[in-house]
C-alpha positions as CSV (number, residue, x, y, z in Angstrom):
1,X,13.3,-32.2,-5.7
2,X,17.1,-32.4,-5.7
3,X,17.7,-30.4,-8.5
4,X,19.3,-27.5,-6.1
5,X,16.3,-25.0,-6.2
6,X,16.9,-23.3,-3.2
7,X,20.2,-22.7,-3.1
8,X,20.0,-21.6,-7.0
9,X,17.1,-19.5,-6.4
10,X,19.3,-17.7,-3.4
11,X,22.1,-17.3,-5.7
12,X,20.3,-15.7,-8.8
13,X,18.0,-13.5,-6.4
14,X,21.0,-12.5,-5.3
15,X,22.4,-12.1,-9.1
16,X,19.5,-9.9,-9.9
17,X,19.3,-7.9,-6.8
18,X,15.9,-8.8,-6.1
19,X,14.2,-11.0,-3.2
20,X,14.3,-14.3,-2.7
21,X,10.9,-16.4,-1.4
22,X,11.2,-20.0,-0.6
23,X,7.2,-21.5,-0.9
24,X,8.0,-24.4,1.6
25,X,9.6,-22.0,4.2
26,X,6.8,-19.5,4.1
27,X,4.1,-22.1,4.2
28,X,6.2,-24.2,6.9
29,X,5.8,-20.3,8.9
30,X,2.3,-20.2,8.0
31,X,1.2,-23.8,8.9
32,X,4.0,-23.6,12.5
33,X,5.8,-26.9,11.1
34,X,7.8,-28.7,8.4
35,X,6.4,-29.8,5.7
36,X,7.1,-33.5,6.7
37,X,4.6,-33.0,9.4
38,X,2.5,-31.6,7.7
39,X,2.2,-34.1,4.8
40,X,2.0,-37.0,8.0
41,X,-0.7,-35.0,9.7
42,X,-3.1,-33.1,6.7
43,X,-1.5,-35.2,3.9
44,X,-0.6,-33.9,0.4
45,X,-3.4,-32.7,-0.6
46,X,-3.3,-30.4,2.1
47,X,0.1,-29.2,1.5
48,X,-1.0,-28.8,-2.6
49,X,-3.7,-26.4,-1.4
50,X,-1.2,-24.2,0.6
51,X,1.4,-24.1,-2.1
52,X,-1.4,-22.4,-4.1
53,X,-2.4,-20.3,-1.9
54,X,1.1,-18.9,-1.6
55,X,1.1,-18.3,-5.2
56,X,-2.3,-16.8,-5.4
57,X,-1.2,-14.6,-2.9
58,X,1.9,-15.1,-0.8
59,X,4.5,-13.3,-2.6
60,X,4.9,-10.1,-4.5
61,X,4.2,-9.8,-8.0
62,X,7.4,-8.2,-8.8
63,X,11.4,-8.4,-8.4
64,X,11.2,-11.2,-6.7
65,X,12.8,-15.1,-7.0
66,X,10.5,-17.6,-6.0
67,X,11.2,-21.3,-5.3
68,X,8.5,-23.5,-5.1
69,X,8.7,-27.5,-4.7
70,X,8.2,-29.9,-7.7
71,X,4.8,-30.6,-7.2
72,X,3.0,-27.1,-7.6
73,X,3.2,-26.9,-11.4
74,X,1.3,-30.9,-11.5
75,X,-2.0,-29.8,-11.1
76,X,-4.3,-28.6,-13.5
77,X,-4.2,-25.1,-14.8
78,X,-1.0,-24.5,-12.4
79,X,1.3,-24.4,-15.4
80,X,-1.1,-21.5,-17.2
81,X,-1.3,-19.7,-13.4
82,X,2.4,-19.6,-12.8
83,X,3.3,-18.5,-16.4
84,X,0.6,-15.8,-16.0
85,X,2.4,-14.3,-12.8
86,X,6.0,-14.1,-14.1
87,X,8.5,-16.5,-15.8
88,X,8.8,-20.3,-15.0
89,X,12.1,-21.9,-15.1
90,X,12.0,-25.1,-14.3
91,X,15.3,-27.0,-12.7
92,X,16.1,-30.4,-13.0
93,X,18.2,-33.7,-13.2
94,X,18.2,-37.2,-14.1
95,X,16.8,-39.5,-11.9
96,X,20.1,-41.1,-10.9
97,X,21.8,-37.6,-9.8
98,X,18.5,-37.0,-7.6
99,X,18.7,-40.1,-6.0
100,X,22.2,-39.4,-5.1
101,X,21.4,-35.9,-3.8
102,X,18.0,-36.5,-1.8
103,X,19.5,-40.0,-0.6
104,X,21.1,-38.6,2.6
105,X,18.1,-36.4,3.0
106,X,15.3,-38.1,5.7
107,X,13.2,-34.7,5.3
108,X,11.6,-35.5,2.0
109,X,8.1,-36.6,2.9
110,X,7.4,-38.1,-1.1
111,X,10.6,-40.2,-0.8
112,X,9.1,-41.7,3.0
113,X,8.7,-45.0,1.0
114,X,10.0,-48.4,0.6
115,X,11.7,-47.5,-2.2
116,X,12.8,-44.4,-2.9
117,X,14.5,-44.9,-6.1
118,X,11.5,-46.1,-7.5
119,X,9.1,-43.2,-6.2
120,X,11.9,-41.1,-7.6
121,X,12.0,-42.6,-11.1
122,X,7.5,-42.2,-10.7
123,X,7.7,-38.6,-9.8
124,X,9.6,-37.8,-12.9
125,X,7.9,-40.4,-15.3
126,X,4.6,-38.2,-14.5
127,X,5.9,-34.6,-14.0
128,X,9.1,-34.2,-16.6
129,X,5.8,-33.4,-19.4
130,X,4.6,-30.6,-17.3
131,X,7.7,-29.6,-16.9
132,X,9.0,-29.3,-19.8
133,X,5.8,-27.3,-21.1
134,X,6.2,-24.7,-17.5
135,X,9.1,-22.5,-19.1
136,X,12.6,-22.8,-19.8
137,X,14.3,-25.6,-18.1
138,X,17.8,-26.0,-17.0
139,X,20.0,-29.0,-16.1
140,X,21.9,-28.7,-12.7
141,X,23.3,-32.1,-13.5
142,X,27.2,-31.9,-14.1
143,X,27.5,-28.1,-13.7
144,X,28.7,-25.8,-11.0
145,X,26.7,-23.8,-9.3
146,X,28.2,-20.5,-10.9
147,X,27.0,-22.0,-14.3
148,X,23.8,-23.3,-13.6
149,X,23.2,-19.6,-11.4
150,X,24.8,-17.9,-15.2
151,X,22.7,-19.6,-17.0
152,X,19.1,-19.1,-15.2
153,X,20.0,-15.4,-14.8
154,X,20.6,-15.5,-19.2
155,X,16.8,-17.1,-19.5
156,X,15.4,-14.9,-17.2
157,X,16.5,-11.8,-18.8
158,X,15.4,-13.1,-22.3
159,X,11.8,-14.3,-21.2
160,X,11.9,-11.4,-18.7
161,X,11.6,-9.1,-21.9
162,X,9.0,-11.3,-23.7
163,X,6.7,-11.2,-20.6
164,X,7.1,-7.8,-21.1
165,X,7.9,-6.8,-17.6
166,X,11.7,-6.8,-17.0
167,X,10.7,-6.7,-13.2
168,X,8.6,-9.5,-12.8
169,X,8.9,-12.3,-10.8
170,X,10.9,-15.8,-11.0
């Protein structure tokens, strides 16, 4: 969270000329509210079913640039199932320039806590293995957006060609 997913994911759909598929946004449709509310009234694990279910089957399989939150690759097997339906890039920062960037943000139901530095500092103590293991990951930290955009759009192409489908999804 905070690593600028979204609006890197617009730019490089846009890049490639291909669609781009927020998860929260479609399962936020799906569900008829944010997924604040829907963490407060069905709880995580709730919202950890939907994201799969969006990937199992929310999105088409090619030419497409789909953002998902930092929680779907966690789970077990998620890293394999992602990887298996197109190329992963992971995004991400240090802990210090997240804090900063989701500080002003009161929509962030994992950071709802009495310290959100802390939870912060947790979250990426537990995931950054996973992450590093999903697929290529790029640092937003200290780049513009037109580099960080450049240099996803590079990866893709390159892992594009080793998934052996220069179509498939992001």
């Amino acid at each position: 969270m905070g690593v600028g997913k979204s609006v890197v994911g617009r730019k490089v759909a846009r890049a490639l000329g291909y669609r781009f598929i927020d998860s929260d946004e479609v399962i936020e449709t799906q569900a008829g509210q944010k997924i604040a509310g829907i963490f407060a009234s069905q709880g995580e694990p709730a919202f950890r079913r939907m994201e799969r279910d969006f990937i199992e089957s929310g999105h088409p399989g090619e030419a497409c640039v789909v953002s998902c939150g930092g929680g779907l690759v966690v789970p077990e097997g998620m890293s394999e199932r992602l990887k298996a339906k197109g190329v992963v890039i992971c995004l991400f920062a240090s802990a210090e320039c997240i804090i900063e960037r989701t500080g002003r943000n009161a929509k962030r139901p994992l950071l709802n806590v009495e310290n959100p530095e802390q939870r912060v500092r947790q979250l990426l103590a537990e995931r950054e293995p996973v992450y590093m293991n999903a697929g290529a990951c790029i640092s937003t930290e200290g780049r513009s957006m037109k580099e960080v955009v450049r240099h996803v759009v590079r990866s893709y192409k390159a892992a594009a060609r080793d998934f052996g489908r220069a179509g498939s999804s992001i």
